[in-house]
ROMIDO-819216 format. One record per residue (C-alpha): x, y, z; residue in three letters. Coordinates in steps of 0.25 Angstrom, whole numbers, padded with zeros to 4 digits, always signed. Layout:
<nodes>
XYZALA ...
</nodes>
This chain:
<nodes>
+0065+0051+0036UNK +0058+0039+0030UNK +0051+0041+0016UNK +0038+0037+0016UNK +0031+0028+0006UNK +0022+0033-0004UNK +0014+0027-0016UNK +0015+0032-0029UNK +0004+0042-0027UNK +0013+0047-0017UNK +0006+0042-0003UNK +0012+0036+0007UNK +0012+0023+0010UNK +0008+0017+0025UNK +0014+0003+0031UNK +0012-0009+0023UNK +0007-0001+0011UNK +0014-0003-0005UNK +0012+0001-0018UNK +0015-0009-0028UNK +0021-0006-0043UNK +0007-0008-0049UNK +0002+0004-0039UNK -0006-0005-0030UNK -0005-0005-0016UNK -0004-0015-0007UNK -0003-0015+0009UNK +0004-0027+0017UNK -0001-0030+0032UNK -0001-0043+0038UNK -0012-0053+0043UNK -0016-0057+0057UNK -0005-0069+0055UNK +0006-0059+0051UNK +0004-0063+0035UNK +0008-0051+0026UNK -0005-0048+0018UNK -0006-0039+0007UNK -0018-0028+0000UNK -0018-0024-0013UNK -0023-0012-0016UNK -0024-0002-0027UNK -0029+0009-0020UNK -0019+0013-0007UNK -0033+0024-0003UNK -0047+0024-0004UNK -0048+0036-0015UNK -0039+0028-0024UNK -0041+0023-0038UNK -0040+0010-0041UNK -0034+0009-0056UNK 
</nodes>
């Protein structure tokens, strides 16, 4: 069985989605001319606080 991914509040993680060491998230797609873009995020929901 694989092991899920999970961030350090222990959720899981979808596709494309990381934690950084600082505790901010970021999620890697890629553009309509197949360029890997990156957000930044430091909230992963919308009920998140932002530090």
């Amino acid at each position: 069985m694989s092991k899920k991914r999970r961030d350090n509040r222990g959720r899981i993680l979808r596709y494309g989605e990381t934690q950084e060491n600082t505790g901010r998230y970021r999620y890697k797609y890629l553009d309509a001319f197949g360029e890997a873009k990156y957000v930044r995020s430091w909230r992963l929901d919308v009920n998140d606080p932002v530090p």
